[in-house]
C-alpha positions, 0 to 999 in steps of 0.5 A: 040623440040630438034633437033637429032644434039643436041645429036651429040654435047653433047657426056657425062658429065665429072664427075670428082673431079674438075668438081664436085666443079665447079657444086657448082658455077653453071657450068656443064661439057660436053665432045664435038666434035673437031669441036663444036662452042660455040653458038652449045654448047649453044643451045644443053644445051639448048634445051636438059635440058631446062635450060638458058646458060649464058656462055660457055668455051672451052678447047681443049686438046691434047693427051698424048704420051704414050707406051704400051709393048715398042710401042709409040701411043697416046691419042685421043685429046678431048675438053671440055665445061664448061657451066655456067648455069643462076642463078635459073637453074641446071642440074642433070648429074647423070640422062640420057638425 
């Protein structure tokens, strides 16, 4: 049974050019909160897809400083997980949860 704090842990799956050519070697990108632990992301993936996790790397990145109409702000910081799936397992990112 899937817990509601599982939904809190996967924000969306990162679909871009790199992540894709990653999904060829069985890893699938999410977007997580700041404060997510490997071991949450694994049992969210997990529970959520039904799938067997074998790894999970974190990747905490800062924001860009960028100006708008002569005034300094700045991205928000993002982490994200790359999750390597078991041999056998996969997860359609194009479909809902």
């Amino acid at each position: 049974m899937t817990d509601i704090k599982h939904y809190d842990i996967i924000k969306n799956p990162v679909i871009t050019e790199k992540s894709t050519m990653l999904s060829e070697h069985n890893v699938v990108t999410f977007n997580v909160p700041m404060t997510a632990s490997k071991p949450e992301i694994k049992d969210a993936v997990e529970a959520l897809f039904s799938v067997k996790v074998e790894k999970v790397n974190t990747i905490r990145q800062d924001g860009k400083v960028k100006r708008f109409r002569g005034h300094a702000g700045r991205r928000n910081h993002t982490k994200k997980a790359m999750v390597k799936l078991a041999e056998g397992h996969s997860i359609d990112v194009t479909t809902g949860v």
